[in-house]
MOPAC internal coordinates of N, CA, C and O (Angstrom, degrees):
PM7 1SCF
backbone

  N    0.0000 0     0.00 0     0.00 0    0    0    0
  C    1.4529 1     0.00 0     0.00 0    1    0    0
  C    1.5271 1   108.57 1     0.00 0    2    1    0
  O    1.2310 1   119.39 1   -42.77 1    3    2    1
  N    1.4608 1   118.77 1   137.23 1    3    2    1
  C    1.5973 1   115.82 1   170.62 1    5    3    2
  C    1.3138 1   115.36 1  -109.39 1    6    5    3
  O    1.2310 1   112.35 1   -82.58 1    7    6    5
  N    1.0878 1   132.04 1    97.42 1    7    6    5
  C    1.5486 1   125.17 1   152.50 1    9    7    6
  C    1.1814 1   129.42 1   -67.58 1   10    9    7
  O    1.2310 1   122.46 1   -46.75 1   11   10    9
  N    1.4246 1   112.89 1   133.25 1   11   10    9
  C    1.8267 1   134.91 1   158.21 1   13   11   10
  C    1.6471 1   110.80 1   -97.07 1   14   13   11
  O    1.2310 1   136.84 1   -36.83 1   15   14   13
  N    1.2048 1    85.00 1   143.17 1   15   14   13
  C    1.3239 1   119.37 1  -175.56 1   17   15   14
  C    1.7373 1    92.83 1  -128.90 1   18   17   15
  O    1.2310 1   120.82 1   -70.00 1   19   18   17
  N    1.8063 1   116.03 1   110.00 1   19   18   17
  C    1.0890 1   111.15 1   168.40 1   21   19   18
  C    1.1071 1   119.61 1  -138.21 1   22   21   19
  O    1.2310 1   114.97 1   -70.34 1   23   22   21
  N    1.5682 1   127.14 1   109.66 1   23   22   21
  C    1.3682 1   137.42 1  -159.23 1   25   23   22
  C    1.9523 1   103.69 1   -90.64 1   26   25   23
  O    1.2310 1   134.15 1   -56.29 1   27   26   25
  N    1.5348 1    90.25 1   123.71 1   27   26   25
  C    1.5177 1    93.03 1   178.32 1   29   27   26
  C    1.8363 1   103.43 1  -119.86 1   30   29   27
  O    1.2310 1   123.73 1   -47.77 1   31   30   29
  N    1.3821 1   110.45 1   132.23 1   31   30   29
  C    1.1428 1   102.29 1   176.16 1   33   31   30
  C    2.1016 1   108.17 1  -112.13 1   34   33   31
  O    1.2310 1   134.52 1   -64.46 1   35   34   33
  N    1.0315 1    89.52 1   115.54 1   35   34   33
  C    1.4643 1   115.96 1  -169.71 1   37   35   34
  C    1.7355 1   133.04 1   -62.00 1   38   37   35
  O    1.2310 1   109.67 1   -66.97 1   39   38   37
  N    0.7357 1   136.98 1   113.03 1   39   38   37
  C    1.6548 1   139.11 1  -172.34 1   41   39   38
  C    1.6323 1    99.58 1   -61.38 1   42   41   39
  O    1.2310 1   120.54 1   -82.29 1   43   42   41
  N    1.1424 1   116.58 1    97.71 1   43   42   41
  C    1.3646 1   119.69 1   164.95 1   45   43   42
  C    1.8839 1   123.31 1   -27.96 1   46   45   43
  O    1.2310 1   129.39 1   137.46 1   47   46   45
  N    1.4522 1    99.51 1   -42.54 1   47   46   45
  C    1.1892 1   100.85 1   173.64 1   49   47   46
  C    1.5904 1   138.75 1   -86.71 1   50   49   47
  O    1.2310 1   128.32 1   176.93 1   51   50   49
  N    1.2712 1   101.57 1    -3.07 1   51   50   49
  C    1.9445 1   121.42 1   171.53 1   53   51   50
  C    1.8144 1    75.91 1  -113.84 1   54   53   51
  O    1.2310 1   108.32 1  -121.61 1   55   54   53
  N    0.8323 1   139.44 1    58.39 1   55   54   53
  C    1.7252 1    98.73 1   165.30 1   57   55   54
  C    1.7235 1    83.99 1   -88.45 1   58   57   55
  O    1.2310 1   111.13 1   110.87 1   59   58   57
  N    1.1927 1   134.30 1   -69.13 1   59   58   57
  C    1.3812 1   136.36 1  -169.04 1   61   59   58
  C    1.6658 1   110.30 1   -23.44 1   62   61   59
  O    1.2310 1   121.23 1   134.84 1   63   62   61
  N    1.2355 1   115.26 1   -45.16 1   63   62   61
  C    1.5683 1   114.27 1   166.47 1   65   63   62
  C    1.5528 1   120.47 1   -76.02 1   66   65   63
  O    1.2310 1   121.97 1   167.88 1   67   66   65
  N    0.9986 1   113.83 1   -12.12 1   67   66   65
  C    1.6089 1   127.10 1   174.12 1   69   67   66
  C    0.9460 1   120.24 1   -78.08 1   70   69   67
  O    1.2310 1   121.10 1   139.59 1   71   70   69
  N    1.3764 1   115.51 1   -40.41 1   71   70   69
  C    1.8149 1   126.59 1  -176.91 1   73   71   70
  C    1.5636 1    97.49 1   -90.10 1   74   73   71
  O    1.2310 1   111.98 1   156.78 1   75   74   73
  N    1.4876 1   132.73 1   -23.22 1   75   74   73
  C    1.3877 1   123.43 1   169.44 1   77   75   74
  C    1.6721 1   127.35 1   -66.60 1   78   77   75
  O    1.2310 1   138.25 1   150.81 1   79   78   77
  N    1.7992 1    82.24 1   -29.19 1   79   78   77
  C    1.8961 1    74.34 1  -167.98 1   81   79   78
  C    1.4819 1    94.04 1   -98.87 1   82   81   79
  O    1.2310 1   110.95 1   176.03 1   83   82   81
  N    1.5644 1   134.64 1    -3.97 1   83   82   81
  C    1.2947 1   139.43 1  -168.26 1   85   83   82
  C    1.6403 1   100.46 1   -78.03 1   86   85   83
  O    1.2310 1   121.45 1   140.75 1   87   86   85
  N    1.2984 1   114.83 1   -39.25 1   87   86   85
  C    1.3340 1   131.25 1   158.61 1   89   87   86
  C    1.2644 1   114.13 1   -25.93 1   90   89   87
  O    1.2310 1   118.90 1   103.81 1   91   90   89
  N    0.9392 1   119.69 1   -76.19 1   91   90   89
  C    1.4945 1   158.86 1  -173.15 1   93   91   90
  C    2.1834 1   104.43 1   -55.81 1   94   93   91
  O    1.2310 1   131.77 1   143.86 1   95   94   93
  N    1.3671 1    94.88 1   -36.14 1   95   94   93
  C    1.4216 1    84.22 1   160.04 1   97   95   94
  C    1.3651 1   127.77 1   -74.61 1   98   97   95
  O    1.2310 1   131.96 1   127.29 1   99   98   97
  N    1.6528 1    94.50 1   -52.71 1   99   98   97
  C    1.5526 1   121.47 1   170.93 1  101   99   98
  C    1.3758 1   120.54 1   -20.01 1  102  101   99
  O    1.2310 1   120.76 1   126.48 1  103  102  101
  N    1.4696 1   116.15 1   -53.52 1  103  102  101
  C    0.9418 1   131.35 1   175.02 1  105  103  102
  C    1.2877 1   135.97 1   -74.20 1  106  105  103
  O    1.2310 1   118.19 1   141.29 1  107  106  105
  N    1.4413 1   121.06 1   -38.71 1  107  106  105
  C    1.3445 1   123.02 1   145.24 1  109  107  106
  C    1.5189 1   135.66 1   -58.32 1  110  109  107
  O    1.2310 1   135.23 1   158.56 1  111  110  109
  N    1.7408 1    88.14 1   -21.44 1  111  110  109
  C    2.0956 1    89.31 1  -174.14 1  113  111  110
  C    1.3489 1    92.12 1   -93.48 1  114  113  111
  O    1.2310 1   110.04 1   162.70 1  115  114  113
  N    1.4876 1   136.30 1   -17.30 1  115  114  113
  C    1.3616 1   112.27 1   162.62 1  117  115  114
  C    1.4863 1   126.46 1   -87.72 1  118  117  115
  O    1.2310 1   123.73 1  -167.03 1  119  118  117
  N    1.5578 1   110.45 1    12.97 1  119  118  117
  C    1.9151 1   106.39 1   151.76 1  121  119  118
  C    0.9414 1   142.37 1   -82.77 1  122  121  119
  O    1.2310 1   128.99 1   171.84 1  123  122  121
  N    1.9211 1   100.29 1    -8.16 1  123  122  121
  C    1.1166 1   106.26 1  -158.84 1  125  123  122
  C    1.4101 1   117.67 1   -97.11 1  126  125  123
  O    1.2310 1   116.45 1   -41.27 1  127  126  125
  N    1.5004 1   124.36 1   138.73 1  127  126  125
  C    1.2902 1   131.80 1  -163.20 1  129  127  126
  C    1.6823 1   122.91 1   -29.20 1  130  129  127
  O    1.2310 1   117.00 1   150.42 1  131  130  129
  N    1.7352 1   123.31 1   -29.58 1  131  130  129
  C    1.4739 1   127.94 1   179.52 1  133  131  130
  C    1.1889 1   104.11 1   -85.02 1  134  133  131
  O    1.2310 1   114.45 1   131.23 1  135  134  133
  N    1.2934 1   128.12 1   -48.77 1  135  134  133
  C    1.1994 1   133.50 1   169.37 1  137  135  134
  C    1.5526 1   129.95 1    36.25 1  138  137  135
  O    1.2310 1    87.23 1   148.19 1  139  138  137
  N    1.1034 1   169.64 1   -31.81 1  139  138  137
  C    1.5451 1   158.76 1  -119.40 1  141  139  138
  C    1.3966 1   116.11 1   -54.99 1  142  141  139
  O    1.2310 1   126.55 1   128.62 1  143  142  141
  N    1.6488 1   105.01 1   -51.38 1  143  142  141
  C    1.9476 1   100.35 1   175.50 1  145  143  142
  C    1.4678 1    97.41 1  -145.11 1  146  145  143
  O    1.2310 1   133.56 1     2.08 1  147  146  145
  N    0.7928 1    91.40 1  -177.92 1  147  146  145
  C    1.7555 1   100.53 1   177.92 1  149  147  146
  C    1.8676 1   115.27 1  -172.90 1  150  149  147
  O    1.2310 1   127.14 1  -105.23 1  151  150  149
  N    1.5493 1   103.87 1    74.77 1  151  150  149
  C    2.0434 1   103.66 1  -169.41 1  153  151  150
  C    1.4888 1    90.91 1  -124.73 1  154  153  151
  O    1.2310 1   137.04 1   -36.26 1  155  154  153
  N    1.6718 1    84.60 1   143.74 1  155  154  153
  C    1.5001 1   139.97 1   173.97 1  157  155  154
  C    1.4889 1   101.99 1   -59.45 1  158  157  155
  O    1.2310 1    61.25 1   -68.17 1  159  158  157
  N    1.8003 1   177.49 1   111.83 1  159  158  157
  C    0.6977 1   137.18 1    95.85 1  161  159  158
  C    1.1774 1   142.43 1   -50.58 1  162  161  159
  O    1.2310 1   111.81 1    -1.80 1  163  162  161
  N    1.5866 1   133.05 1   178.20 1  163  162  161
  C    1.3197 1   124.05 1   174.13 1  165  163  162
  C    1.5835 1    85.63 1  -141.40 1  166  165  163
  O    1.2310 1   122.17 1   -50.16 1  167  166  165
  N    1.8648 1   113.45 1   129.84 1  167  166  165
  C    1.3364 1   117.88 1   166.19 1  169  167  166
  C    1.7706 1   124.26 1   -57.49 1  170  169  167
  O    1.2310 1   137.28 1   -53.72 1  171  170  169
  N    1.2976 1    84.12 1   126.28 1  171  170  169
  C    1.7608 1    64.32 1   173.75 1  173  171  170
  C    1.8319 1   120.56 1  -114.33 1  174  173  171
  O    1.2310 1   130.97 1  -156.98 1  175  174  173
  N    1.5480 1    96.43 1    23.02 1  175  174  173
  C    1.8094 1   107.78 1   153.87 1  177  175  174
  C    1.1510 1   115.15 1   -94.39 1  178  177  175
  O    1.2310 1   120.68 1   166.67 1  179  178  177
  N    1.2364 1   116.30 1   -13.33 1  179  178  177
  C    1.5719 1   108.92 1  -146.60 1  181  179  178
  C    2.1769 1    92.13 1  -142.38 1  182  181  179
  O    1.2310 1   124.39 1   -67.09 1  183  182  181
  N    1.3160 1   109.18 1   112.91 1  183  182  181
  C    1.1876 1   119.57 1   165.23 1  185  183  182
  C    1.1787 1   128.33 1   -42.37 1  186  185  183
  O    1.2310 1   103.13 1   -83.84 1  187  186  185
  N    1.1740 1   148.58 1    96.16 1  187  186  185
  C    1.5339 1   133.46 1   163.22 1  189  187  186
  C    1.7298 1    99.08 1   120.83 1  190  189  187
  O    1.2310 1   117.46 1   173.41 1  191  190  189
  N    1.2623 1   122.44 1    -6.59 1  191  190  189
  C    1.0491 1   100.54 1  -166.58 1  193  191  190
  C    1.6509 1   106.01 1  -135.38 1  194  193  191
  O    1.2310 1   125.02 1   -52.10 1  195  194  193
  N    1.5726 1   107.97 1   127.90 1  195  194  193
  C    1.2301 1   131.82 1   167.44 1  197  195  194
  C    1.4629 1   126.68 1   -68.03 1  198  197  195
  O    1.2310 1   116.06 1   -11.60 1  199  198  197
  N    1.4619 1   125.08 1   168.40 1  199  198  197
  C    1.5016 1   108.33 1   177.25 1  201  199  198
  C    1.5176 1    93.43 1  -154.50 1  202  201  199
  O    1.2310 1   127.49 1   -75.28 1  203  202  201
  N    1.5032 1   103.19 1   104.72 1  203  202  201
  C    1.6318 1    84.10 1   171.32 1  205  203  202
  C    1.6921 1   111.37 1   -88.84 1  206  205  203
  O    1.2310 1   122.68 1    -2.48 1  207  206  205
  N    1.1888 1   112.47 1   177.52 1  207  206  205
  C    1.2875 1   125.23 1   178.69 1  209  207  206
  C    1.3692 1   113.07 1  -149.16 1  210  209  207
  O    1.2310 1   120.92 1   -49.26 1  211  210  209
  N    1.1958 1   115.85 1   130.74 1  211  210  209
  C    1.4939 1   137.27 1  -146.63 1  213  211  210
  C    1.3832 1   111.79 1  -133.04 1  214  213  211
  O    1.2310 1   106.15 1   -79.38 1  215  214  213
  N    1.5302 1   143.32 1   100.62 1  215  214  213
  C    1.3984 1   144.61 1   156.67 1  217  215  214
  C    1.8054 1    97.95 1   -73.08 1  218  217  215
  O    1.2310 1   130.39 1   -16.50 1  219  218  217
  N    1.2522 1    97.56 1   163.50 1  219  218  217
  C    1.4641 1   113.86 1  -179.41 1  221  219  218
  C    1.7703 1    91.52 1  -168.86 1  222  221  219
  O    1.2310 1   127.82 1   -44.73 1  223  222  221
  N    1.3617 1   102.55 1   135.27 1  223  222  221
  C    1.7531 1   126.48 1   168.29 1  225  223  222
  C    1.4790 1    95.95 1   -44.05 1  226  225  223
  O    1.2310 1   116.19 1   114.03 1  227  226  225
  N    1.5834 1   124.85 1   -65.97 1  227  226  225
  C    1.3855 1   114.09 1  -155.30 1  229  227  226
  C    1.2571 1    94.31 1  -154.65 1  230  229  227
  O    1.2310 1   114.68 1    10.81 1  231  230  229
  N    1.7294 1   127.68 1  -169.19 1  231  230  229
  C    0.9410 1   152.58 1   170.45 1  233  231  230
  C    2.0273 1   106.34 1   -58.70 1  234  233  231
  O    1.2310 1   134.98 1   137.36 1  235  234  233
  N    0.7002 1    88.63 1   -42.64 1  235  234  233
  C    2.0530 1   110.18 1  -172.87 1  237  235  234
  C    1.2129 1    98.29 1   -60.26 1  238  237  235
  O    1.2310 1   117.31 1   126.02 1  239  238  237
  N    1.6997 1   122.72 1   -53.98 1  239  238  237
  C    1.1975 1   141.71 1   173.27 1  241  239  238
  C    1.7495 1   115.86 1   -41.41 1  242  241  239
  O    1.2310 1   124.74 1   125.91 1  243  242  241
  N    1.2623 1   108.50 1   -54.09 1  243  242  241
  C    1.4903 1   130.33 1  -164.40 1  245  243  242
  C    1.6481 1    94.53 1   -80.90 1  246  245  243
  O    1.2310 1   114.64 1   149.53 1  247  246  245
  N    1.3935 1   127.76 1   -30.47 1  247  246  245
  C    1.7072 1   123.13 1  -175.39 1  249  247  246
  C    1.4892 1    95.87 1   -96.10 1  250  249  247
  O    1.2310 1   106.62 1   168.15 1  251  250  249
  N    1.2003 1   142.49 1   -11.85 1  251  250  249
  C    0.8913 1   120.83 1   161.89 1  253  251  250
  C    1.4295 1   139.30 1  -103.28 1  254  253  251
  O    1.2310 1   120.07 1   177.74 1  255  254  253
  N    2.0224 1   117.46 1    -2.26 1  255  254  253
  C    1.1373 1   128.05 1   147.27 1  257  255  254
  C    1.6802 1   109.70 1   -73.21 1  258  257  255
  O    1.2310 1   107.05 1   143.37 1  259  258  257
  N    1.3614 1   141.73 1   -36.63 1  259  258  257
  C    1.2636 1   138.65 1   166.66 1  261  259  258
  C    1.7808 1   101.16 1   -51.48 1  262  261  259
  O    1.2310 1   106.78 1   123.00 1  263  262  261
  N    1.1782 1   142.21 1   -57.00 1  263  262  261
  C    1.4560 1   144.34 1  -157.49 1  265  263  262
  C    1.7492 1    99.93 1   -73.34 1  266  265  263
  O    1.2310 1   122.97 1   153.59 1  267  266  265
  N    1.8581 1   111.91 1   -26.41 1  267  266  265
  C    1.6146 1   112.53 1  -157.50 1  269  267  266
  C    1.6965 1    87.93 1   -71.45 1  270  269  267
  O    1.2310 1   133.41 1   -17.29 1  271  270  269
  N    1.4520 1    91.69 1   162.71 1  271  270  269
  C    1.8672 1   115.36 1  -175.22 1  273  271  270
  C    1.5989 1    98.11 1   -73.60 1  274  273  271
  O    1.2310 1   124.77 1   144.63 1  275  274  273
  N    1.2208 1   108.45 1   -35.37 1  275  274  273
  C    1.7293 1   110.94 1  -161.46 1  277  275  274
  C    2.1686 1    88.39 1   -66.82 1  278  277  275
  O    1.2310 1   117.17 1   111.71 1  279  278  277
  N    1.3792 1   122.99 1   -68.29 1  279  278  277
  C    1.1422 1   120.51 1  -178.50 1  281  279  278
  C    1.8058 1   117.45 1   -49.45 1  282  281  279
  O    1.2310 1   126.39 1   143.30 1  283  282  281
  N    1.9411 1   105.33 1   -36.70 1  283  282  281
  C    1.8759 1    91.09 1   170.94 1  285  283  282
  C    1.2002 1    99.63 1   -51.00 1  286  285  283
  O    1.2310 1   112.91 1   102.12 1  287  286  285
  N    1.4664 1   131.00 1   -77.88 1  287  286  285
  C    1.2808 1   159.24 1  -165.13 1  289  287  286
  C    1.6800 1    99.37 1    -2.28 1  290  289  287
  O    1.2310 1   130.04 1   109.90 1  291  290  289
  N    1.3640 1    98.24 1   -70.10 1  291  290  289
  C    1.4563 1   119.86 1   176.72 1  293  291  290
  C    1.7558 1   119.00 1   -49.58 1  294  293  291
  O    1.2310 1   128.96 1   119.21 1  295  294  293
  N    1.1729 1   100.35 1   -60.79 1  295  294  293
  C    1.7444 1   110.28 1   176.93 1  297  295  294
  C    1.0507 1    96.98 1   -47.84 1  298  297  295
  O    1.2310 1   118.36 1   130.41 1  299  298  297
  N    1.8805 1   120.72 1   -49.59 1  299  298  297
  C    1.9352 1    95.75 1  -159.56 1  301  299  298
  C    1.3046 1    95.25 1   -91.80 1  302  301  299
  O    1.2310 1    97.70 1  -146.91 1  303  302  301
  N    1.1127 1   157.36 1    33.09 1  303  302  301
  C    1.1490 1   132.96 1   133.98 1  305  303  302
  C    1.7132 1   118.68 1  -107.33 1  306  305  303
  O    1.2310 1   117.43 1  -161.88 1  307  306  305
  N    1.0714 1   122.50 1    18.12 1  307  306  305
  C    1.7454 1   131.85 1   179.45 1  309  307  306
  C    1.1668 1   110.99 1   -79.70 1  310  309  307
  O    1.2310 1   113.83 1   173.43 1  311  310  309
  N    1.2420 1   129.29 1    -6.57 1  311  310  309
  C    1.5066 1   122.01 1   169.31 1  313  311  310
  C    1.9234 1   120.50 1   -83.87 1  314  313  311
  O    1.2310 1   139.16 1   165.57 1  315  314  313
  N    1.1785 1    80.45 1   -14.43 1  315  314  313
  C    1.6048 1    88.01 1   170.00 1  317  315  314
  C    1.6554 1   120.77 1  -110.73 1  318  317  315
  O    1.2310 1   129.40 1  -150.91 1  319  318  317
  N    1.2762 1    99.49 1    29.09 1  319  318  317
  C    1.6424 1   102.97 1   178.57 1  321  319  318
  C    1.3997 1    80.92 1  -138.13 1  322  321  319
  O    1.2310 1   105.35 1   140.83 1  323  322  321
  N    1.5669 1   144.74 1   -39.17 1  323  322  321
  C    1.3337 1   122.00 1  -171.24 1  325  323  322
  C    1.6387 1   115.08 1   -96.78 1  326  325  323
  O    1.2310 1   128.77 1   -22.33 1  327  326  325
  N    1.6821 1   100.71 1   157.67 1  327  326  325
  C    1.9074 1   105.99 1   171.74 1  329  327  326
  C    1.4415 1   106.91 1  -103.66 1  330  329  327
  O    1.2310 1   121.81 1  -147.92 1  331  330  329
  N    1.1561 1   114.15 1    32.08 1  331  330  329
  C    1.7124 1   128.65 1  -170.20 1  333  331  330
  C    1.5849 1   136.27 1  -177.10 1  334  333  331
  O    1.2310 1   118.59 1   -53.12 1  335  334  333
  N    1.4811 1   120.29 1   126.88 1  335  334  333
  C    1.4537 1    86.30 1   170.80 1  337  335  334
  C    1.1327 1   150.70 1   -73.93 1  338  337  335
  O    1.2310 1   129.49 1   -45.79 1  339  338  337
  N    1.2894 1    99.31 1   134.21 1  339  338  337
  C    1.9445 1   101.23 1   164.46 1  341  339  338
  C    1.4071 1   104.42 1     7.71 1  342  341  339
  O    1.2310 1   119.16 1   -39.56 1  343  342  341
  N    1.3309 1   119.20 1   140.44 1  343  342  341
  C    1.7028 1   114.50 1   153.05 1  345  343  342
  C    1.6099 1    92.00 1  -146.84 1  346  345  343
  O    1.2310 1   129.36 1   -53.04 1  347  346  345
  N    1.8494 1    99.57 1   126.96 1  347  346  345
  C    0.8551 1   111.55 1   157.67 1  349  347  346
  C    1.2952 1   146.69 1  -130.99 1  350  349  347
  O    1.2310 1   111.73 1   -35.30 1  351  350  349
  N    1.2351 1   133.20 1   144.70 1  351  350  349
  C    1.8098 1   126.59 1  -177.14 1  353  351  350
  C    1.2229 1    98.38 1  -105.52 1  354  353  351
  O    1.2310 1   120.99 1   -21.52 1  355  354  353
  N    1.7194 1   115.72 1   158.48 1  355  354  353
  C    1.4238 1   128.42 1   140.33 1  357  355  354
  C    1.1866 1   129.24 1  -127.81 1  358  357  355
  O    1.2310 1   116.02 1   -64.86 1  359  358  357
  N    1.2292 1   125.17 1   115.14 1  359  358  357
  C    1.4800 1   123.07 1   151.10 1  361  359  358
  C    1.2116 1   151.05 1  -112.12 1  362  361  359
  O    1.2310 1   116.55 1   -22.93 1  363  362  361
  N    1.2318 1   124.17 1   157.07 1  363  362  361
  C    1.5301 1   130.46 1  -151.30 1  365  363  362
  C    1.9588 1    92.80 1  -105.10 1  366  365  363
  O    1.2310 1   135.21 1   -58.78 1  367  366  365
  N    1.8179 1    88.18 1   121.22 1  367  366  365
  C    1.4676 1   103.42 1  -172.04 1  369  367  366
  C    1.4372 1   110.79 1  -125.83 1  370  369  367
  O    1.2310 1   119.59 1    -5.63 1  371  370  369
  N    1.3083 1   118.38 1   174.37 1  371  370  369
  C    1.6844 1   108.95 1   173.71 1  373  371  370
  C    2.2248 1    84.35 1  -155.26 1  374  373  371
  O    1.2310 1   142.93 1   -25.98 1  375  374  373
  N    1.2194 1    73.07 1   154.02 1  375  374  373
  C    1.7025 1    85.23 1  -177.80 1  377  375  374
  C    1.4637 1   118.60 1   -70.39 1  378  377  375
  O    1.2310 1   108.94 1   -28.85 1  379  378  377
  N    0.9267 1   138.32 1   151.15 1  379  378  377
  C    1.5924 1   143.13 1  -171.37 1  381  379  378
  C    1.6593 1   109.52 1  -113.18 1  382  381  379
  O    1.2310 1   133.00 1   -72.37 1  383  382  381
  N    1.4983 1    92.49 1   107.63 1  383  382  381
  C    2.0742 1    99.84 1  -172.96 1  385  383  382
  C    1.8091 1    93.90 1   -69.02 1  386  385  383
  O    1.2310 1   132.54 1   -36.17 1  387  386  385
  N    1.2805 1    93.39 1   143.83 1  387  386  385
  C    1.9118 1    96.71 1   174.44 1  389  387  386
  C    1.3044 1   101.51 1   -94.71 1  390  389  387
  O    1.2310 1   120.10 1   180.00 1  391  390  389

């Protein structure tokens, strides 16, 4: 499994358009066949800034939500909803049986 961790720090003043079209990914990256989770946070130390977090099945999974139109869609317009770049990590996880 690969998880992202992707910290967006947000323009106070589009946030209302930010959280609409962020939606709008949300929703498509959780149809898509690799899929596992796909959530919105909002920091609550840190002003302005969201964190999504992203499971994906595999590597295959992750090149083909990066290649989908719904995620370009998003990138080319993220420079005008963020006061920063993107920062992102990935890591490769597997679930823990209790």
């Amino acid at each position: 499994m690969i998880i992202i961790h992707a910290e967006m720090k947000v323009n106070r003043e589009v946030e209302a358009e930010f959280l609409k079209s962020v939606q709008e990914l949300i929703e498509a990256s959780r149809a898509e066949a690799g899929n596992v989770s796909y959530k919105l946070l909002k920091d609550t130390d840190q002003d302005d800034t969201y964190l999504m977090i992203e499971q994906w099945k595999d590597q295959e999974a992750v090149a083909a939500h990066n290649a989908s139109s719904h995620f370009q869609a998003f990138v080319a317009q993220a420079a005008k909803f963020l006061t920063a770049p993107l920062q992102a990590q990935a890591f490769a996880g597997q679930p823990i049986s209790k």
